[in-house]
Backbone as JSON, one array per atom type, in Angstrom:
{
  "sequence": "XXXXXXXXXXXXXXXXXXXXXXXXXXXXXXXXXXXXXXXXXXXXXXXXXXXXXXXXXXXXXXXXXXXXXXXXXXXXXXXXXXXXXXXXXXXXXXXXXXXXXXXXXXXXXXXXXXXXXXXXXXXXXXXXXXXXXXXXXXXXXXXXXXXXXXXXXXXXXXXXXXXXXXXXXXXXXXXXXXXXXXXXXXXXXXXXXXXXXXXXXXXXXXXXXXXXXXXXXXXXXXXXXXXXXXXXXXXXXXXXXXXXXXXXXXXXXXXXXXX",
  "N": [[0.83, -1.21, 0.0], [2.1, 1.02, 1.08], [3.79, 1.52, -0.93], [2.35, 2.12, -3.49], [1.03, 4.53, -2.9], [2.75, 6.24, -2.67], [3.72, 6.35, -5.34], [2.12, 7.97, -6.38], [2.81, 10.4, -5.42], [5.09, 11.8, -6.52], [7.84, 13.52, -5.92], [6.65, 15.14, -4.14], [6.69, 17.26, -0.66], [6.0, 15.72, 1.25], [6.05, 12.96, 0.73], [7.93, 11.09, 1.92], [7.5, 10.88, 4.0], [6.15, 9.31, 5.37], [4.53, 6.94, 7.29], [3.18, 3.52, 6.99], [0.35, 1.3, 8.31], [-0.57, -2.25, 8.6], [-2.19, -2.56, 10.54], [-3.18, -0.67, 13.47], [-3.82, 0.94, 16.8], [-5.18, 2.87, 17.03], [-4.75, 5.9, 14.59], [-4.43, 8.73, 15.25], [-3.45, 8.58, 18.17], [-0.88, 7.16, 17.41], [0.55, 9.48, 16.55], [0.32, 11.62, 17.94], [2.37, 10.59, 19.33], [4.45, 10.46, 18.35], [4.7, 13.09, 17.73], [5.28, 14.35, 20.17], [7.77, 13.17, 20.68], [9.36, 14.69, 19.06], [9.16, 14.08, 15.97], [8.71, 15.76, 12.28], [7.27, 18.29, 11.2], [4.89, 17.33, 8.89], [4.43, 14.65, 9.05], [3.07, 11.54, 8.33], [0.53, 9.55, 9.21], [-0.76, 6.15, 8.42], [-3.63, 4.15, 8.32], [-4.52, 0.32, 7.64], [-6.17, -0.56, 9.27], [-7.68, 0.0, 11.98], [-7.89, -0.46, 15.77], [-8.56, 0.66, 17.62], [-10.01, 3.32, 16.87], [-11.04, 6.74, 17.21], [-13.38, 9.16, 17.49], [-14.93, 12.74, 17.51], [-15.34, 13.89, 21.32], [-14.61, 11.44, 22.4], [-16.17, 9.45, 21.22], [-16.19, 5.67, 19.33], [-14.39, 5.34, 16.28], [-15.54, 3.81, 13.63], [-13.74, 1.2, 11.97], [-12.78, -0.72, 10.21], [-10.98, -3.12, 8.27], [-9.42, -2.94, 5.32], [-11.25, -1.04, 4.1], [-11.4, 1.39, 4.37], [-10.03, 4.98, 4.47], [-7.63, 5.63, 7.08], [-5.81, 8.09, 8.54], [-3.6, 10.1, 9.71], [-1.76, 13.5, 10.43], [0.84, 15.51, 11.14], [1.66, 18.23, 12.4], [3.05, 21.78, 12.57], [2.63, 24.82, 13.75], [3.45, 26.53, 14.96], [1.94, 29.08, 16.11], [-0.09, 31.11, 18.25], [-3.3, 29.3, 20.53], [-4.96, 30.57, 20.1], [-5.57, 30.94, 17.43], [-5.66, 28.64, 15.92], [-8.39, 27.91, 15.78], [-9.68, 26.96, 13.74], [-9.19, 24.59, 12.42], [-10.32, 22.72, 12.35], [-12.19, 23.25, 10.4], [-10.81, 23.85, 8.56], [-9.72, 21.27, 7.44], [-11.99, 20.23, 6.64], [-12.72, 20.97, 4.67], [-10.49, 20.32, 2.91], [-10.29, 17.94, 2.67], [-12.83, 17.14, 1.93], [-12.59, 18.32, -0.64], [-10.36, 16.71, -1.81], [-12.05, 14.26, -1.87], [-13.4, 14.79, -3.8], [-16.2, 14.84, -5.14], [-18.84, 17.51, -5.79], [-20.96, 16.99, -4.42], [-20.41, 16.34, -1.68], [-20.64, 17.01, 1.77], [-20.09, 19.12, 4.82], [-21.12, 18.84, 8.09], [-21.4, 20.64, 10.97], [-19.09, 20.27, 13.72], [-17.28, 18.58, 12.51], [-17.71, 16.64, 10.9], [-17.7, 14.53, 7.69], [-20.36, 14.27, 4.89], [-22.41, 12.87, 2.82], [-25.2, 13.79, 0.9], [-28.05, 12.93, 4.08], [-26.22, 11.16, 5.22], [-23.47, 9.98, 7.2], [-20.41, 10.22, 5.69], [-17.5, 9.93, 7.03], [-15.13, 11.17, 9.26], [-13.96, 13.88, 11.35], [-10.96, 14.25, 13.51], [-9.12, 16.57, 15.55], [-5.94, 17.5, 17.73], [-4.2, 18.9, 19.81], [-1.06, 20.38, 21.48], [-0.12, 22.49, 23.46], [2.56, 25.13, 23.95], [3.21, 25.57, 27.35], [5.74, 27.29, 28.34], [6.03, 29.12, 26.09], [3.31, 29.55, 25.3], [2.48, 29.05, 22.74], [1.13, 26.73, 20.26], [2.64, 23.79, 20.32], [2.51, 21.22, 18.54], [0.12, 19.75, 16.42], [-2.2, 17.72, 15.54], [-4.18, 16.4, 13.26], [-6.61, 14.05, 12.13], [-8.1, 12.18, 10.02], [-10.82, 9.8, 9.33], [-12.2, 7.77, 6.77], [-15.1, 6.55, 5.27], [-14.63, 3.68, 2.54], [-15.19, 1.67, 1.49], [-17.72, 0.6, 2.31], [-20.13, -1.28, 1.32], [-24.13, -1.3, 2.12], [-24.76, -3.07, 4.08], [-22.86, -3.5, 5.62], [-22.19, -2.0, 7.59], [-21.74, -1.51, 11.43], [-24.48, -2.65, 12.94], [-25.34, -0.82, 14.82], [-25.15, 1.81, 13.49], [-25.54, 1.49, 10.56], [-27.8, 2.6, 9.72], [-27.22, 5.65, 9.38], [-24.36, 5.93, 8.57], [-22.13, 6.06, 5.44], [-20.62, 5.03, 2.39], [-17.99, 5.66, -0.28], [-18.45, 3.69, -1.95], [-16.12, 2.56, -3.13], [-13.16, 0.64, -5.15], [-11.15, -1.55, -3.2], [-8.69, -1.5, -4.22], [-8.54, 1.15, -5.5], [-8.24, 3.22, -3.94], [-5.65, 4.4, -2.81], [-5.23, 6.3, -4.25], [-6.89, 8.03, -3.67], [-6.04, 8.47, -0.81], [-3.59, 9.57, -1.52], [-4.06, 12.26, -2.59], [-5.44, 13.08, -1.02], [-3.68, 13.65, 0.73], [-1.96, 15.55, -0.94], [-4.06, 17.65, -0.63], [-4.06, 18.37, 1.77], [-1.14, 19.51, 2.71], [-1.82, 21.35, 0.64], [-3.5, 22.64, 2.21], [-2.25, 23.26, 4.63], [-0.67, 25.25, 3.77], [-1.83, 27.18, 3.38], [-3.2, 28.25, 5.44], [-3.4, 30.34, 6.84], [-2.45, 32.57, 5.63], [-4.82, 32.23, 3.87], [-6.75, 32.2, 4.73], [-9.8, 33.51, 4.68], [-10.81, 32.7, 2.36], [-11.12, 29.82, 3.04], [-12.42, 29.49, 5.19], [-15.03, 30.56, 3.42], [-15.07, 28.76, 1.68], [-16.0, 26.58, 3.44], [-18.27, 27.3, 4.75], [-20.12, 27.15, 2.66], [-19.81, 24.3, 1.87], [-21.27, 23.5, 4.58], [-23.49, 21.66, 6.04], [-24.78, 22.23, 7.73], [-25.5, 25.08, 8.15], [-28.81, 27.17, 8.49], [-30.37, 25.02, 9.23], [-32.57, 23.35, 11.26], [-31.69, 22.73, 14.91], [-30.28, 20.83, 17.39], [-28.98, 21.2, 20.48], [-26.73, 19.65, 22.26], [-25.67, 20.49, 25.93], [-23.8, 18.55, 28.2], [-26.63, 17.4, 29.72], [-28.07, 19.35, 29.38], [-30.49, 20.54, 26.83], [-30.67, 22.55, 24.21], [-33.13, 24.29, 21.54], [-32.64, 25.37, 18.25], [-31.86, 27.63, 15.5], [-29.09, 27.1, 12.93], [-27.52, 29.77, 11.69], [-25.09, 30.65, 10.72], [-21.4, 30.38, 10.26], [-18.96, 31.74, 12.42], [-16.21, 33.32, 11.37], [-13.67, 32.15, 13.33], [-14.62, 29.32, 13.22], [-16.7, 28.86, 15.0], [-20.23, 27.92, 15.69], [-22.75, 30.05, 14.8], [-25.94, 30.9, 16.19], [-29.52, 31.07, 16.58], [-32.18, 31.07, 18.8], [-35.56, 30.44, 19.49], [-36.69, 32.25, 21.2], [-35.3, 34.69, 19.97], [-32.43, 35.18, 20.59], [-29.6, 35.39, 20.57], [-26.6, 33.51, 19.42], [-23.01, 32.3, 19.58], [-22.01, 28.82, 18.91], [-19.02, 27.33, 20.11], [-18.82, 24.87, 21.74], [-19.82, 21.72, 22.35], [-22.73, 19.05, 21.35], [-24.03, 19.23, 18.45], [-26.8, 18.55, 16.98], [-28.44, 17.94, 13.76], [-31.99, 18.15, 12.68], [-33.55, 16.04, 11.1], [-31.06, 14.39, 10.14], [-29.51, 11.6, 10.69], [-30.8, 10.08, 12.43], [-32.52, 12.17, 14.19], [-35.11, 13.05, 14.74]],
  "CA": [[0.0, 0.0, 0.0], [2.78, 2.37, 1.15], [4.73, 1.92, -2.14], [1.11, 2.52, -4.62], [0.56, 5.76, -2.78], [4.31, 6.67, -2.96], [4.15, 6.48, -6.7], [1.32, 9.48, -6.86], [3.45, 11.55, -4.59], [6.22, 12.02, -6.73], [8.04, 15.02, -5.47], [5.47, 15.93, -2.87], [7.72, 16.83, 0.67], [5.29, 14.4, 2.43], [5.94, 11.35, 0.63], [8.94, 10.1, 2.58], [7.73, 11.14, 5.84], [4.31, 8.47, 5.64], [4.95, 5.84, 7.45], [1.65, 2.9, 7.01], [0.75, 0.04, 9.42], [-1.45, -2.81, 8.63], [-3.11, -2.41, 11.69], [-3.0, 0.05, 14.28], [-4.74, 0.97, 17.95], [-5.62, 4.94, 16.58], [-3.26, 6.92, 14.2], [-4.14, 10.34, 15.93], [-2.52, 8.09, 19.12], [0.48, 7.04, 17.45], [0.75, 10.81, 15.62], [0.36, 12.21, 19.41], [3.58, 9.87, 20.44], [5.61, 10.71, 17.66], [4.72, 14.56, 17.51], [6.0, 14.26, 21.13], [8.85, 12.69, 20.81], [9.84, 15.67, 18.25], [9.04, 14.23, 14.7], [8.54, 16.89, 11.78], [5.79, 18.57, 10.37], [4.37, 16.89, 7.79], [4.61, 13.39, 9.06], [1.67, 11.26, 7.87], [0.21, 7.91, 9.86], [-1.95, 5.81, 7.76], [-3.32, 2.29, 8.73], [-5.71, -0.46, 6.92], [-7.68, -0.94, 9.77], [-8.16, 0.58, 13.61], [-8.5, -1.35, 16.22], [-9.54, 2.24, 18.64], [-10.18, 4.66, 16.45], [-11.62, 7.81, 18.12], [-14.05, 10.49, 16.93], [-14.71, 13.94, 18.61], [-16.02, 13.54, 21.86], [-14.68, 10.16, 23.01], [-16.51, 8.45, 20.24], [-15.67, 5.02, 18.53], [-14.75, 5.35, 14.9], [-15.4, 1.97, 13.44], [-12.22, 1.58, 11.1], [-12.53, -2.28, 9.89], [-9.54, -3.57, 7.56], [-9.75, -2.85, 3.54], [-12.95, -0.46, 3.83], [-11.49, 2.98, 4.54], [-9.03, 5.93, 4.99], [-7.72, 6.11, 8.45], [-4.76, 9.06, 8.67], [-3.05, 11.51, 10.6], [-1.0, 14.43, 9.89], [1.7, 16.11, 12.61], [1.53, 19.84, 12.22], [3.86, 22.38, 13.81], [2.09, 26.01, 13.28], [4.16, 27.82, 16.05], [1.12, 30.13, 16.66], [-1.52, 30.72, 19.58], [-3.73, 28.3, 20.02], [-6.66, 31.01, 19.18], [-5.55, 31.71, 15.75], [-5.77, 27.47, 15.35], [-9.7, 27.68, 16.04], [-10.15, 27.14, 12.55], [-8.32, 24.55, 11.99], [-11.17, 21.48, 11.95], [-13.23, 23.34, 9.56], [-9.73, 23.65, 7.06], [-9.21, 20.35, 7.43], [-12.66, 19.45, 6.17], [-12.61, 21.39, 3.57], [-9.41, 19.74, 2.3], [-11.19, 16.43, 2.42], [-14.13, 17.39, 0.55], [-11.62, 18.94, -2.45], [-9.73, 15.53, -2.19], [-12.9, 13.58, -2.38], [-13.63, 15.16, -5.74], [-17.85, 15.17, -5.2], [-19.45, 18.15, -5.04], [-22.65, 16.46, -3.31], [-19.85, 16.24, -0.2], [-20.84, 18.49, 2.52], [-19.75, 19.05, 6.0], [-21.97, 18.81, 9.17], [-20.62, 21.22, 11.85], [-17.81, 20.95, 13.28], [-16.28, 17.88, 11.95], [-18.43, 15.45, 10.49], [-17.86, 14.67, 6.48], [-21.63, 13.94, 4.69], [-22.87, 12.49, 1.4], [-26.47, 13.46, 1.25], [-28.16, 12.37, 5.28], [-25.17, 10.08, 5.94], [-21.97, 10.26, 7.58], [-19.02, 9.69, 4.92], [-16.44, 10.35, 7.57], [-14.62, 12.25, 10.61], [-12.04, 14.61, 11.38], [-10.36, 14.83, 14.69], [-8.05, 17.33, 15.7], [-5.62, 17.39, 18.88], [-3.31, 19.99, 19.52], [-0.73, 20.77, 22.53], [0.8, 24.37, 23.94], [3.76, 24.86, 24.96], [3.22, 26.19, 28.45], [6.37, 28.4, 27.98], [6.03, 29.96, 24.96], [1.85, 30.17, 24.58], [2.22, 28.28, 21.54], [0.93, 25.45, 19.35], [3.97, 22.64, 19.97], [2.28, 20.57, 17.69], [-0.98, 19.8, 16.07], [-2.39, 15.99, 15.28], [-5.5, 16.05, 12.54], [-6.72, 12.81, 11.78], [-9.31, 12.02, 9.45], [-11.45, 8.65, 8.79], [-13.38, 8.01, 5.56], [-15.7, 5.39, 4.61], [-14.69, 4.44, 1.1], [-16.05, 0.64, -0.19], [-18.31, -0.32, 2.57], [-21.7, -2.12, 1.35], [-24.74, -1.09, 3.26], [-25.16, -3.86, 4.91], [-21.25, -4.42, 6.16], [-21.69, -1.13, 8.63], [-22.38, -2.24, 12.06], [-25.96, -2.49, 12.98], [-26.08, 0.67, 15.5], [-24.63, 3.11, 12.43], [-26.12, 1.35, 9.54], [-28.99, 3.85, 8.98], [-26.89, 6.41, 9.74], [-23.44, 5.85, 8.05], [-22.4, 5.85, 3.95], [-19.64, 4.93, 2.28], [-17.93, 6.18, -1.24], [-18.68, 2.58, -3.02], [-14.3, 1.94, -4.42], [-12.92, -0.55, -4.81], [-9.98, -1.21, -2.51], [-7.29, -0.9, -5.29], [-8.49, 2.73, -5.77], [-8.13, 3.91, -2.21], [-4.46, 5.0, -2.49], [-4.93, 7.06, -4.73], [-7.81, 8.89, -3.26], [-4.91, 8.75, -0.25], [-2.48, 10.53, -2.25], [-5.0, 12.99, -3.28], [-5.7, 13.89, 0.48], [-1.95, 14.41, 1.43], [-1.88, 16.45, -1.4], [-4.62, 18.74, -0.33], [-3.61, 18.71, 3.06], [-0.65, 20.38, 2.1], [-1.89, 22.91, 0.34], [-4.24, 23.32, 3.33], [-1.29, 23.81, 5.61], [0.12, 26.31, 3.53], [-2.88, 28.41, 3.07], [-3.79, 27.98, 6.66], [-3.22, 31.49, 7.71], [-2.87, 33.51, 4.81], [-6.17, 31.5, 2.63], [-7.93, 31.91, 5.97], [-10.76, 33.84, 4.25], [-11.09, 31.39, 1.62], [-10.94, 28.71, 3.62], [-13.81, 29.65, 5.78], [-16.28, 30.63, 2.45], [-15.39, 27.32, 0.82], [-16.7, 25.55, 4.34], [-19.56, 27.83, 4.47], [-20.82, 26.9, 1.12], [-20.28, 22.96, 2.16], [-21.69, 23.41, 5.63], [-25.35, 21.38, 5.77], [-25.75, 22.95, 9.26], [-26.61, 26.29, 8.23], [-29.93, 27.19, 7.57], [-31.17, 23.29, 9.78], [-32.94, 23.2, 12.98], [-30.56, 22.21, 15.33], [-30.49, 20.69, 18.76], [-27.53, 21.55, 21.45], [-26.35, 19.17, 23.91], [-24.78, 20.34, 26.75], [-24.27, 17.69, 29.56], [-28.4, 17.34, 30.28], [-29.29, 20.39, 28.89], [-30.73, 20.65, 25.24], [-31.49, 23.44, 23.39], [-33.42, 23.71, 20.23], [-32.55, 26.69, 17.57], [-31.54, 27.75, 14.1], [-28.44, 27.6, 12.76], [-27.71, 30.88, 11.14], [-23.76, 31.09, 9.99], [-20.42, 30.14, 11.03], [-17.43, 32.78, 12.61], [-14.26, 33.16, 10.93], [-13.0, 31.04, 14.09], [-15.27, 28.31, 13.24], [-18.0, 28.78, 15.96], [-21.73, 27.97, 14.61], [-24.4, 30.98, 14.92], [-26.92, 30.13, 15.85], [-30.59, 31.88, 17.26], [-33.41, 30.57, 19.21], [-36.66, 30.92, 19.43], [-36.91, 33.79, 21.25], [-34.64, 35.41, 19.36], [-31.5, 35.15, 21.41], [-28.62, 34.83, 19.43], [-25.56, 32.93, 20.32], [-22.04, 31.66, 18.92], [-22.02, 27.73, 19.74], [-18.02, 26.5, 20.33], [-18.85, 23.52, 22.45], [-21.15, 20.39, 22.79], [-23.12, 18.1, 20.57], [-25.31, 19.52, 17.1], [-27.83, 16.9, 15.94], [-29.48, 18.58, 12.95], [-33.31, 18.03, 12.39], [-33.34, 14.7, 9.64], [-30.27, 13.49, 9.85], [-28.52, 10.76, 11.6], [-31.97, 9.86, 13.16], [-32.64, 12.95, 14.81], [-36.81, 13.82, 14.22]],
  "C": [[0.87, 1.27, 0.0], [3.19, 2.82, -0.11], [3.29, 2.49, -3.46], [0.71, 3.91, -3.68], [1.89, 6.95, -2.76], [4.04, 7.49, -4.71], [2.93, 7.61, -6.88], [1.74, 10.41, -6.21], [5.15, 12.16, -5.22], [6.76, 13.61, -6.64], [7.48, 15.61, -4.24], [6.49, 15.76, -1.75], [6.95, 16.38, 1.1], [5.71, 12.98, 1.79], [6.83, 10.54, 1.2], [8.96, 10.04, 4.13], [6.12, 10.62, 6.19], [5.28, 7.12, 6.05], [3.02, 4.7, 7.73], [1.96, 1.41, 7.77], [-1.06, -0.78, 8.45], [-2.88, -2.59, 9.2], [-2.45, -1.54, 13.32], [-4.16, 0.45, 15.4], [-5.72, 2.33, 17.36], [-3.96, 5.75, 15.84], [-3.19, 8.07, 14.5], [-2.86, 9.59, 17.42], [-1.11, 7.88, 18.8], [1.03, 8.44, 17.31], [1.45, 11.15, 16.95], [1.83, 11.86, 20.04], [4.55, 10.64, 19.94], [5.89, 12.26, 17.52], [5.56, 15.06, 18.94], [7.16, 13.67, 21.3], [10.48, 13.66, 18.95], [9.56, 15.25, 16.27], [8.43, 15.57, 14.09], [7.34, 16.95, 11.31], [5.89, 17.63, 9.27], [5.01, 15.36, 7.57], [3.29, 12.54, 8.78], [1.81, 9.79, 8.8], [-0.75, 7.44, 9.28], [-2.01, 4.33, 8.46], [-4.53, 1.73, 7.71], [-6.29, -0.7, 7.37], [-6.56, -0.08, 11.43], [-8.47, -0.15, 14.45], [-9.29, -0.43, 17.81], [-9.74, 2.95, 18.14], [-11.01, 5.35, 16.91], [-12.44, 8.66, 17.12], [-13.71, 11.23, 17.87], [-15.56, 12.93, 20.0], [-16.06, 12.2, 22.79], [-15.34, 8.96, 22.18], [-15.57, 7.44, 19.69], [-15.52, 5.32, 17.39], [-14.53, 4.11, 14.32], [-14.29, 2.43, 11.87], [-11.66, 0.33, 10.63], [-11.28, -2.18, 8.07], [-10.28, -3.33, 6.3], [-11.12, -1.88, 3.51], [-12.56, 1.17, 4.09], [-10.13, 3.35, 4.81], [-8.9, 6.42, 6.27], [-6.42, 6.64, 8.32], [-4.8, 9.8, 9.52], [-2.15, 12.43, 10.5], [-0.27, 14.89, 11.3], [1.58, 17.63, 11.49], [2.72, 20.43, 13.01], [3.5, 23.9, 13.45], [3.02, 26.77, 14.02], [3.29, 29.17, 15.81], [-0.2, 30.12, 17.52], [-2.26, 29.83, 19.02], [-5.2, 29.02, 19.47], [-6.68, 31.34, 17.95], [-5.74, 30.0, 15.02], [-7.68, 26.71, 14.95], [-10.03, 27.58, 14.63], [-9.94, 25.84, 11.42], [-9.72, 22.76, 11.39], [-12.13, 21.8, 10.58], [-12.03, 23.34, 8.1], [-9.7, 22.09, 6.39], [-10.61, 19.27, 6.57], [-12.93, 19.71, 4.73], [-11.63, 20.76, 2.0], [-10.1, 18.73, 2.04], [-11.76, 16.48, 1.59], [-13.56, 17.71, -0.75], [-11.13, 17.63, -2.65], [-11.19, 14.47, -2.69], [-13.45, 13.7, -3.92], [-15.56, 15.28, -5.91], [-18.77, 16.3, -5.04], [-20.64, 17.94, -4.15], [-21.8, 16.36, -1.7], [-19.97, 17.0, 0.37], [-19.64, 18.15, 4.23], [-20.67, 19.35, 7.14], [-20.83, 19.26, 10.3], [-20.18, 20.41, 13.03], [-16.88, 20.11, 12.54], [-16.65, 16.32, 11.37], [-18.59, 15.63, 8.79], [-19.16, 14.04, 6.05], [-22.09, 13.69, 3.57], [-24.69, 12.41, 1.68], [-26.78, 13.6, 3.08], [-27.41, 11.55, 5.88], [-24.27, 10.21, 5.89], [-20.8, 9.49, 6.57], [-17.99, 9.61, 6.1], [-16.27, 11.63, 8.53], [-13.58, 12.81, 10.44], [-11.96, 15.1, 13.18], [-8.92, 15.53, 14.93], [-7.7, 17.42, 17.17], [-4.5, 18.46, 18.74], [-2.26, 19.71, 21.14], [-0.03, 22.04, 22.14], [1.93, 24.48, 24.79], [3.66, 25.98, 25.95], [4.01, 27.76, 28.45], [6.45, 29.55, 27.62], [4.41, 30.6, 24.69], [1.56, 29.46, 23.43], [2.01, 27.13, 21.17], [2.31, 24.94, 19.48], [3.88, 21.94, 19.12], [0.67, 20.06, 17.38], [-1.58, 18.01, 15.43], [-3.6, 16.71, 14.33], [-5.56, 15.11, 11.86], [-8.17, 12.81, 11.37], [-9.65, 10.61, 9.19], [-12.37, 9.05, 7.89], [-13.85, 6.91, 4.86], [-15.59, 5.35, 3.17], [-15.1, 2.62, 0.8], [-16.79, -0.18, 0.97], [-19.53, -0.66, 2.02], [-22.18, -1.89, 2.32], [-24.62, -1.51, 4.34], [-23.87, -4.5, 5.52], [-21.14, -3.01, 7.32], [-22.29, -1.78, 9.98], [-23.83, -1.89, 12.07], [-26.27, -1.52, 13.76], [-25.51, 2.02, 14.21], [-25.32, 2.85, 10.98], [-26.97, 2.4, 8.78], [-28.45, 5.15, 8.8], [-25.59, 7.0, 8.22], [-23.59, 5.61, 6.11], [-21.01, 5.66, 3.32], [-19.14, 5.91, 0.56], [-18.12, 5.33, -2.28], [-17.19, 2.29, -4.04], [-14.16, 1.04, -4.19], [-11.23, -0.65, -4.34], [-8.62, -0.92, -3.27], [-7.16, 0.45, -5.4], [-8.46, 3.36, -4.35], [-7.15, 4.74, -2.29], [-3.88, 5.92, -3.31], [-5.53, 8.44, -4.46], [-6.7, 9.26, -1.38], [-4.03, 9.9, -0.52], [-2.9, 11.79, -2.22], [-5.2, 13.97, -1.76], [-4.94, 14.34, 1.38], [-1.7, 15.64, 0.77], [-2.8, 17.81, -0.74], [-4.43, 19.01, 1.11], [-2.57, 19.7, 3.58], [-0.98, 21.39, 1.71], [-2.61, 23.56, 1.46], [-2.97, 24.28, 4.12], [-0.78, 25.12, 5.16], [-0.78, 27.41, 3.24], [-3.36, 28.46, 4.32], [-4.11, 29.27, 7.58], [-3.24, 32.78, 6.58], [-4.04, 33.57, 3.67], [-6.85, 31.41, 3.86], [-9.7, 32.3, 5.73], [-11.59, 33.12, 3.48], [-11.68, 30.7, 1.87], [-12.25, 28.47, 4.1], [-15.03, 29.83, 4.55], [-16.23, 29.54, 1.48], [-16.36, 26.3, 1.98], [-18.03, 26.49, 4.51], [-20.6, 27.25, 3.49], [-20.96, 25.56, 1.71], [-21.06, 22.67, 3.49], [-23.13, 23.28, 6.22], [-25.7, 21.78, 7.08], [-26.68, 23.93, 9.13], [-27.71, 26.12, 7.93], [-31.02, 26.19, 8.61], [-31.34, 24.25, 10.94], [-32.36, 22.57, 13.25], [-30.69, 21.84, 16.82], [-28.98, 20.57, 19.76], [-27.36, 20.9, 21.93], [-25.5, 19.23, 24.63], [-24.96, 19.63, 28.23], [-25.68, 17.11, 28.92], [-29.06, 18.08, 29.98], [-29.43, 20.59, 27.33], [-31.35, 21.32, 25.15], [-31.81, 23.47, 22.15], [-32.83, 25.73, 19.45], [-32.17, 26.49, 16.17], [-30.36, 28.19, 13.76], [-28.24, 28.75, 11.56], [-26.54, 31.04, 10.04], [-22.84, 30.55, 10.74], [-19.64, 31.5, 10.9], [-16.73, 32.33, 11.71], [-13.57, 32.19, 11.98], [-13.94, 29.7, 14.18], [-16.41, 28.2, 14.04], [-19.26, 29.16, 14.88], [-22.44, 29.26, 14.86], [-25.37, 30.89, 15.02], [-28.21, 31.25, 16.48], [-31.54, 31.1, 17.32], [-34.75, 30.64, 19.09], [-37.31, 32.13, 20.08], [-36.2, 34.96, 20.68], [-33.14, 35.89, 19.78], [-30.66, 34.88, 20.53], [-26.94, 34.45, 20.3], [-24.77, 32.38, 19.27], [-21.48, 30.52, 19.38], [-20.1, 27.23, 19.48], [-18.0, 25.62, 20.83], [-19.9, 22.95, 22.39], [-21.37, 19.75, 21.53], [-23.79, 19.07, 19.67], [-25.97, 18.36, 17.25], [-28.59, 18.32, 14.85], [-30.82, 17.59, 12.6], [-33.26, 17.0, 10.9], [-32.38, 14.1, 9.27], [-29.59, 12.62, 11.17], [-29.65, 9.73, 12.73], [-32.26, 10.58, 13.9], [-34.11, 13.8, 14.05], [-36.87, 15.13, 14.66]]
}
């Protein structure tokens, strides 16, 4: 696998700094070890299957062998961590360009979407160096369902989940494809910040939905309105209260099973 995603990277400075595992616990986990133990930007972790993969939130990401893209990228921005608030919605953006569909959206803040069903995740981890104030290093790890058959997701995601229908030969190229744009992400990350944000706008099936909040025990219902420049949703209630959501759960109104 490593060497067929090699050969579409010719030239690219990431292609000698991917290292791929059969099988692995979580590649944001290994990313996390190795970003700590000083590896360079633009180190890539790919595996063929997960045997923990994480979403946001503590979530499982199911990540079974031959059926999907499970990666992770090391970052090193050396800047606050409030100028990084931006950095899940870049990252989905990139995805969606690599995927090549325009029907691909994004469900706030980090959920990729074909249609009502989850294509894929993006988790992002960061640390600060106490010291300095700054980003030490940055983990974003994305999963992406790409040749499961309906009926091969488990049975609590089934209704939920969707895949891209390849066939596993073509994976590593749609790989390649997502290092590449990752890349250019990185390098537009700060000065394509404007961009960045009105390309995820445009893909972002939140706006516009009725939306339900969960924080803890408490759920609120409202409308999302817009996203910030730092990624926070917009949202306004029913009394007309208006608010910029950075934390908790979305469910939007028709998808995912959410009446």
């Amino acid at each position: 696998m490593l060497a067929e995603i090699q050969k579409y990277l010719s030239m690219h400075p990431w292609r000698d700094t991917i290292e791929y595992f059969e099988c692995i616990d979580s590649t944001n986990t290994y990313a996390k070890k190795m970003a700590m133990q000083g590896a360079a930007e633009g180190t890539v972790i790919i595996a063929g299957q997960q045997t923990g993969g994480r979403g946001r939130l503590g979530r499982s990401f199911s990540s079974p062998a031959g059926m999907g893209i499970y990666l992770s990228v090391i970052l090193r921005p050396g800047c606050r961590p409030e100028e990084l608030m931006h950095l899940t919605c870049a990252t989905g953006v990139a995805a969606a360009k690599a995927i090549g569909r325009p029907a691909t959206g994004i469900k706030w803040t980090n959920d990729l979407v074909l249609g009502k069903r989850k294509l894929g995740g993006i988790l992002t981890e960061l640390s600060v160096d106490p010291t300095k104030g700054i980003v030490d290093w940055a983990v974003v790890g994305i999963g992406i369902n790409c040749c499961q058959k309906p009926w091969q997701f488990p049975e609590e995601i089934r209704d939920m989940a969707c895949s891209l229908g390849m066939d596993w030969q073509d994976v590593p190229w749609l790989i390649a494809d997502l290092i590449i744009a990752l890349q250019q992400m990185r390098q537009e990350l700060f000065t394509g910040k404007a961009e960045i944000m009105a390309q995820f706008r445009r893909r972002c099936v939140t706006i516009g939905s009725e939306i339900s909040i969960l924080r803890g025990e408490n759920v609120m219902h409202a409308r999302a309105i817009g996203v910030d420049d730092a990624g926070g949703l917009q949202v306004v209630y029913s009394d007309g209260k208006q608010e910029t959501v950075t934390s908790g759960e979305v469910s939007i109104r028709g998808m995912y099973g959410y009446l």
